[in-house]
Each structure stands twice: as structure tokens, then as C-alpha cells.
FIKEFI-792474 format. One line per field, with one value per residue (C-alpha): residue in three letters; y, z negated, x. Coordinates in Angstrom, 1 decimal, always signed. Layout:
BEGIN
res <- [ALA ...]
py <- [Y ...]
pz <- [Z ...]
px <- [X ...]
END
This chain:
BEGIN
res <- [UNK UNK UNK UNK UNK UNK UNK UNK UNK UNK UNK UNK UNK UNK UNK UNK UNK UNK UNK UNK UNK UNK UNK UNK UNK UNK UNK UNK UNK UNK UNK UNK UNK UNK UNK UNK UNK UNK UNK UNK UNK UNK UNK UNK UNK UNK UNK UNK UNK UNK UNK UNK UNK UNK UNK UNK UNK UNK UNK UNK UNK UNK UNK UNK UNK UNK UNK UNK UNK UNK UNK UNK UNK UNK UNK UNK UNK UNK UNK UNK UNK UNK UNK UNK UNK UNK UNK UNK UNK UNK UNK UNK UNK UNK UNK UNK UNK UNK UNK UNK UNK UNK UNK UNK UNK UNK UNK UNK UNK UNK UNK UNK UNK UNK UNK UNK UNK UNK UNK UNK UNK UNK UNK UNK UNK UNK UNK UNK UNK UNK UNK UNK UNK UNK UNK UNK UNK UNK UNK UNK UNK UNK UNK UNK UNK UNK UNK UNK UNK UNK UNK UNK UNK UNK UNK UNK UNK UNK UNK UNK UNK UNK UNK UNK UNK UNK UNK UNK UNK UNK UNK UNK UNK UNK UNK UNK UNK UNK UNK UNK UNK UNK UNK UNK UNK UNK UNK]
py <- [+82.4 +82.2 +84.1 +82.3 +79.3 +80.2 +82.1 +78.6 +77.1 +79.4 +78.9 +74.9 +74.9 +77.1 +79.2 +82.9 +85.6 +86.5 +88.5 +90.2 +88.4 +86.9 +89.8 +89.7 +92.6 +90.0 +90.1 +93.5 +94.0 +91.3 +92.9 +96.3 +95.4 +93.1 +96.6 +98.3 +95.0 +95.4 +99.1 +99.0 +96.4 +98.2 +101.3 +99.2 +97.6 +100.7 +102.3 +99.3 +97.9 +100.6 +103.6 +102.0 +100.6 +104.3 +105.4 +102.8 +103.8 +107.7 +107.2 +105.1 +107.6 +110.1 +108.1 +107.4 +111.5 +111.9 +109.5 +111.3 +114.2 +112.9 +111.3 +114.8 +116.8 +114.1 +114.2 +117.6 +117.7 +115.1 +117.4 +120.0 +118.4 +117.0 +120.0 +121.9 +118.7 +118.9 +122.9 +121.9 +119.0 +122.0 +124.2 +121.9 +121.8 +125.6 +125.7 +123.2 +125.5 +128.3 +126.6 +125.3 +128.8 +130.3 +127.2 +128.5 +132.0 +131.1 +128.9 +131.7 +134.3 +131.9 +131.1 +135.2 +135.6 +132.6 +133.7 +137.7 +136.5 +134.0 +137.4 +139.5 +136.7 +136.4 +140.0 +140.1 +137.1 +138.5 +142.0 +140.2 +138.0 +140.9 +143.1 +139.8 +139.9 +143.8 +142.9 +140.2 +142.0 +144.6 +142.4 +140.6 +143.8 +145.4 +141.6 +142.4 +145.7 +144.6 +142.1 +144.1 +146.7 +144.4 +143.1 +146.9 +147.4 +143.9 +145.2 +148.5 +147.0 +144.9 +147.9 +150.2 +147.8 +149.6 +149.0 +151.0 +151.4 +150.1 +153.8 +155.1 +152.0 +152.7 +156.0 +155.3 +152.9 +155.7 +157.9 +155.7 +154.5 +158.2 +158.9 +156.0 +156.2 +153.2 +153.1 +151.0 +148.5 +147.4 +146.9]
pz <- [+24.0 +24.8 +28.0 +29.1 +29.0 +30.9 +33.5 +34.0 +34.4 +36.7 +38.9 +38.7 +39.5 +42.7 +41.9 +40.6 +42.0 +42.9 +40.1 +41.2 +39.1 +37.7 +35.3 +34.1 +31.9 +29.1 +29.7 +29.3 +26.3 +24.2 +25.8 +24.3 +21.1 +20.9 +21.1 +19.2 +16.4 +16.9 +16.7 +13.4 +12.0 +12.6 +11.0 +7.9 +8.0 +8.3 +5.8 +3.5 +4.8 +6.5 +4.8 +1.1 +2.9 +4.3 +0.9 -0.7 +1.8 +2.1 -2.3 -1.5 +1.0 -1.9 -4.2 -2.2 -1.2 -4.9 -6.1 -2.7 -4.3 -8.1 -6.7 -4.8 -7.9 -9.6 -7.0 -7.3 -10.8 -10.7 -8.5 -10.8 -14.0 -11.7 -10.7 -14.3 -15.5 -12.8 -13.3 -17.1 -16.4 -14.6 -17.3 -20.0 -19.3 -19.1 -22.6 -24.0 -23.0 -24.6 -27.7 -28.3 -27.3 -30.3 -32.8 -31.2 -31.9 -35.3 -36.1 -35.1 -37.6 -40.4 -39.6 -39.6 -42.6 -44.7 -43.8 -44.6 -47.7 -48.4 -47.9 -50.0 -53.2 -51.9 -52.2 -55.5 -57.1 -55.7 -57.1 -60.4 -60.8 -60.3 -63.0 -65.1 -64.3 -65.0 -68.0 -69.2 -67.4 -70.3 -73.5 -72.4 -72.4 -75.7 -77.3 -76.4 -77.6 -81.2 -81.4 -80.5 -82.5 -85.5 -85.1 -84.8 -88.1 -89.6 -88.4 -89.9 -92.7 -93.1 -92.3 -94.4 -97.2 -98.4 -98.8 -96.2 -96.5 -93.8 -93.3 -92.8 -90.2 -87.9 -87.8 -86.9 -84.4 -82.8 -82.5 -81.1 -78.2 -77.3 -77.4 -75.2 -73.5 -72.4 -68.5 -70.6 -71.8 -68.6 -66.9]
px <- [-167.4 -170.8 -170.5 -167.7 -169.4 -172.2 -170.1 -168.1 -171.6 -173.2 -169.5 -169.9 -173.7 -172.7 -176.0 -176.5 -174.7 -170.7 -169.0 -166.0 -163.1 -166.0 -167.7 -170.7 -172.1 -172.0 -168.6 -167.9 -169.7 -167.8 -164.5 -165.9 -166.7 -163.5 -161.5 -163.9 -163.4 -159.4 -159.5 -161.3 -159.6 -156.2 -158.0 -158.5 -155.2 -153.3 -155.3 -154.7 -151.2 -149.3 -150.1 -149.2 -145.8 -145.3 -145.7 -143.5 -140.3 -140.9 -140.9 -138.0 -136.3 -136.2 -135.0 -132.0 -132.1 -132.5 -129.4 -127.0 -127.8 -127.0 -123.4 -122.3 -123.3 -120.9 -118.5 -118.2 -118.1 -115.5 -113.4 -113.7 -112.3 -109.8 -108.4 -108.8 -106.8 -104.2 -103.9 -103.6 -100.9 -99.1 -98.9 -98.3 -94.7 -94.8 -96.1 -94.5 -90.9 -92.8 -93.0 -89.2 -88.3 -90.9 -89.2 -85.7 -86.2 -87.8 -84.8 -82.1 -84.4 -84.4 -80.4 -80.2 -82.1 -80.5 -77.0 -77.9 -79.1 -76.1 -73.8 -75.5 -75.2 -71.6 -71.2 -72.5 -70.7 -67.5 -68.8 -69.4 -66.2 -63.7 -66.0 -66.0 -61.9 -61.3 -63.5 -60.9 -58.2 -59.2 -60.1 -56.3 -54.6 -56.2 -55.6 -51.6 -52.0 -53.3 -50.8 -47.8 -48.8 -49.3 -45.9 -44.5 -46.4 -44.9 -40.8 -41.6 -43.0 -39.7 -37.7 -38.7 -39.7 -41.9 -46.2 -47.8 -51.8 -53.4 -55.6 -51.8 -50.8 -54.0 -53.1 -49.2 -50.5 -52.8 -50.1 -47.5 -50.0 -50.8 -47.0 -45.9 -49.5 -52.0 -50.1 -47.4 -49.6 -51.0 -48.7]
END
């Protein structure tokens, strides 16, 4: 400031020397160590201010790379189960008709089975009943036979009026079934 105040003095007194655009060597030196000054001081301020703010948006810049990255991974993971869900949405019908067909064909085997086995005790019962009926068919026709013979035996008895021992009757009644044989009876 110094110099500009005596170069306005040395104008106004009209003394001292002509200066093109009025420069001293004063002049000049305050001009170069006012860029030297300003270069230094934005040395200092971008080692102190920029660089940390550089620092602070390239950590920044991949953080945000960083979380891009995290949503495509998730995106694409996303995709993934959506699809494995759609494919399984797809084939759940498809499975679902395979099982009522396994409980159908389960349900006709059983049926099979259950009526096989209902046949067979039919089978038998039926078996059973007519042995159970020849077996009465039997008892009926020797219970006839008894008693018919022991009315023979009581006419006879009445007949001939005489005591026949009952050794003698069995053997009377013996003979006289062989003679008219046991076809008559049954029938």
C-alpha cells in the first residue's frame, strides 16, 4: 500500500520519473510476492480444505458404488426367488393332480382289497351255512329215522304181543334199513 501511496505522490508532486502505466519496481515486487502469498496460501488451503473434501466425496462415491452394487446383488437375488417361486406356483398344480391320482389309485386298491376280502368271508359263510345245513339236513333225517323206527318197533310190538329185547329190536331195525336202504329215508 505503501508503494501506491508514494507512486500517487510522486504523480501529484509532478516530480521523479514517467513509469509506463505507472510501475515502479516496488510495484512489481509486491505484485510478485502477492502471487507468491496467494499461491501458497492455496497450497495450504488445498492441502487443508480440498484434499480432506476430496477425500470425504471419493469415500462417499464408494459408498454409493458400494450400496449400487449391494441393491443389484439384491435385485438379482430377488429375481431369482421370484422365478424359483413362479416355476414352483407352476408345478404346484402339477403335483397337486399327482397326488389325488396316488389317493385315487390308493382308494380303488383299498376298494379292491376290501371287496376281495368281503368275497372270500362270503364264500366261506355260504361254504359254512350249507355244511352247517347238510349237517342238520343229516341230524333231521337220522332224528325221523329213530323215530319211525321206534314206532315200527312199538306196531310190532302191538302186533305180535309179545316182549321183544331191545339187543333183538336194534338188530331188526338194522336189517330193515339195509333192506329198504338209507335213499328212502332222505328223501
Amino acid at each position: 500500500m505503501n508503494a501506491l501511496l508514494n507512486a500517487n505522490l510522486v504523480m501529484l508532486s509532478g516530480e521523479g520519473f514517467d513509469y509506463l502505466f505507472d510501475l515502479t519496481g516496488q510495484l512489481l515486487q509486491d505484485a510478485v510476492l502477492m502471487i507468491i502469498a496467494v499461491f501458497t496460501l492455496f497450497l495450504i488451503a488445498s492441502h487443508f480444505l480440498f484434499n480432506p473434501a476430496r477425500d470425504m466425496l471419493k469415500k462417499r462415491q464408494e459408498k454409493i458404488k458400494g450400496e449400487l452394487e449391494d441393491a443389484k446383488e439384491s435385485m438379482e437375488s430377488a429375481d431369482a426367488l421370484k422365478a424359483e417361486y413362479e416355476d414352483k406356483l407352476k408345478n404346484i398344480d402339477k403335483e397337486a393332480e399327482e397326488i389325488l391320482t396316488q389317493a385315487r389309485k390308493k382308494a380303488l386298491d383299498n376298494e379292491s382289497r376290501i371287496i376281495a376280502e368281503a368275497k372270500k368271508e362270503a364264500a366261506s359263510i355260504i361254504r359254512q351255512a350249507k355244511n352247517e345245513a347238510e349237517l342238520e339236513k343229516r341230524k333231521a333225517a337220522d332224528d325221523v329215522k329213530k323215530e319211525m323206527i321206534s314206532i315200527a318197533a312199538m306196531m310190532a310190538g302191538k302186533v305180535t304181543k309179545s316182549a321183544v329185547d331191545v339187543s333183538v329190536q336194534d338188530s331188526l331195525v338194522e336189517e330193515t334199513l339195509k333192506e329198504i336202504g338209507e335213499n328212502t329215508w332222505l328223501s
